[in-house]
C-alpha positions as CSV (number, residue, x, y, z in Angstrom):
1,X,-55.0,60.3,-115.6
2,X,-51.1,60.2,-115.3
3,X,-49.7,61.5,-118.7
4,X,-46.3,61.9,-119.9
5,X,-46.7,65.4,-120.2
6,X,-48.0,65.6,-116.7
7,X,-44.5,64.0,-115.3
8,X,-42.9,66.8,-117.4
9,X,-44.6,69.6,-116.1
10,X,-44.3,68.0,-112.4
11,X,-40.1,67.7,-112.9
12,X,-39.6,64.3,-113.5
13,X,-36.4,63.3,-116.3
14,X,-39.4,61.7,-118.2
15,X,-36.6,61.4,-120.9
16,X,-34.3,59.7,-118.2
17,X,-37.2,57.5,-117.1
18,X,-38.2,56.5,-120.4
19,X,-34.8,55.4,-121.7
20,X,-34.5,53.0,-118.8
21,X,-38.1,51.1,-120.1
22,X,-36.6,51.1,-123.6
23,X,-39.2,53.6,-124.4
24,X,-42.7,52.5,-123.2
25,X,-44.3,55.0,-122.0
26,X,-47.6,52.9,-120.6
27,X,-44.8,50.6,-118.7
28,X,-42.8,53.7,-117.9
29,X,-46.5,55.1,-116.7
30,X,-47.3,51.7,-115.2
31,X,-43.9,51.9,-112.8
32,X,-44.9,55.2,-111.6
33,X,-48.5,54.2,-110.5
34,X,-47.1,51.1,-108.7
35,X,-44.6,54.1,-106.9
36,X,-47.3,55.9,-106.5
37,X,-49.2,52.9,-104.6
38,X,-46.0,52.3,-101.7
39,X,-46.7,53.4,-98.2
40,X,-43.3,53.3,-97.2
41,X,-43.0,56.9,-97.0
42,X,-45.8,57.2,-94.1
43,X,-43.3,54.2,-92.9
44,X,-40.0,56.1,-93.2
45,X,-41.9,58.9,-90.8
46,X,-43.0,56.5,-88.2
47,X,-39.4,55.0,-88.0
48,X,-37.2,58.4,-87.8
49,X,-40.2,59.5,-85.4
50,X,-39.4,56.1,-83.1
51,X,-35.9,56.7,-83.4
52,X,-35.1,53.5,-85.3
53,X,-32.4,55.0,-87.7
54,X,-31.7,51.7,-88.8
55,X,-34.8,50.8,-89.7
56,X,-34.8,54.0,-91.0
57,X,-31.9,54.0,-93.3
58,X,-33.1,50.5,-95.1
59,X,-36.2,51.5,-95.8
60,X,-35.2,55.6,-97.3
61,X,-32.6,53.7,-99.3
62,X,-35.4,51.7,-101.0
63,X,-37.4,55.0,-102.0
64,X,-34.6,56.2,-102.9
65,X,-33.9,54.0,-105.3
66,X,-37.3,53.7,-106.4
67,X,-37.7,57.4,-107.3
68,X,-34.6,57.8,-108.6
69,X,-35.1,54.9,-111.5
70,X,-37.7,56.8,-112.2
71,X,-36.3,59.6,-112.4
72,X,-38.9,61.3,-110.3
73,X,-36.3,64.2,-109.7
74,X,-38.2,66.5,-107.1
75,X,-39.1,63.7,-105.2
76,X,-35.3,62.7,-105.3
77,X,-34.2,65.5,-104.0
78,X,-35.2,65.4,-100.4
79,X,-35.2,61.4,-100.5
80,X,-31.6,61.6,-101.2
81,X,-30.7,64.1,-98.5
82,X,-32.5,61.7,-96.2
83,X,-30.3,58.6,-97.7
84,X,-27.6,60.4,-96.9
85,X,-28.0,61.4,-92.9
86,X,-29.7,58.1,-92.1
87,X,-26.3,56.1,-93.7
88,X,-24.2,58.0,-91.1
89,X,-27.1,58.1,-89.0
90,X,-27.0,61.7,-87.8
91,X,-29.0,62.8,-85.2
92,X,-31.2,65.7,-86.5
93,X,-34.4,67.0,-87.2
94,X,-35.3,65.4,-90.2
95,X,-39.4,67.4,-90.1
96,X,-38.3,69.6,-93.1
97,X,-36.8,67.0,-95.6
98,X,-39.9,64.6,-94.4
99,X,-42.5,67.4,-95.1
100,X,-40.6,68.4,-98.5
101,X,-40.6,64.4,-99.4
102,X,-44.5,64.6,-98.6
103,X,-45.4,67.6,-100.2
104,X,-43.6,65.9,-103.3
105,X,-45.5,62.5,-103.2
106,X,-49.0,64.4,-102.8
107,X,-48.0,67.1,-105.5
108,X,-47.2,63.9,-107.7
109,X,-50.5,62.2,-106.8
110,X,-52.6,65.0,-107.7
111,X,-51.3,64.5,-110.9
């Protein structure tokens, strides 16, 4: 069961995250689940893999956002590094920053 102190020990500004529900930790929990339940990562991976930066861009922006009202921090991280080369959409090997944004998202599962 996802805990509080569980989003702690993972990195998450559970402070952060709380102060944006006013406090409620089940809703706080709640939003966390729901980010938990998007496949738009898997998505994000198929579109830089197809070469649709576009497609791309919109749809890392999203997760970014997501995560980051959250305050999911090492999820951030490599979500945000992919926001930023998909806005100037720079041609690159993004395999690293889309394994490290995995490896987050499954660490934070297992929670």
């Amino acid at each position: 069961m996802l805990t509080i102190d569980k989003l702690r020990e993972y990195g998450a500004d559970v402070d952060e995250g709380l102060a944006r529900c006013m406090g409620m930790e089940d809703f706080y929990i709640g939003l966390v689940e729901k980010a938990l339940a998007d496949n738009r990562l898997p998505l994000l991976e198929q579109q830089i893999g197809e070469g649709d930066l576009d497609a791309a861009f919109e749809t890392v922006h999203a997760l970014k956002g997501m995560y980051a009202n959250l305050s999911l921090v090492p999820l951030t991280k490599p979500v945000s590094e992919l926001t930023e080369l998909l806005r100037s959409r720079t041609e690159t090997d993004y395999s690293s920053l889309i394994t490290e944004a995995k490896y987050q998202f499954d660490k934070l599962c297992s929670l």
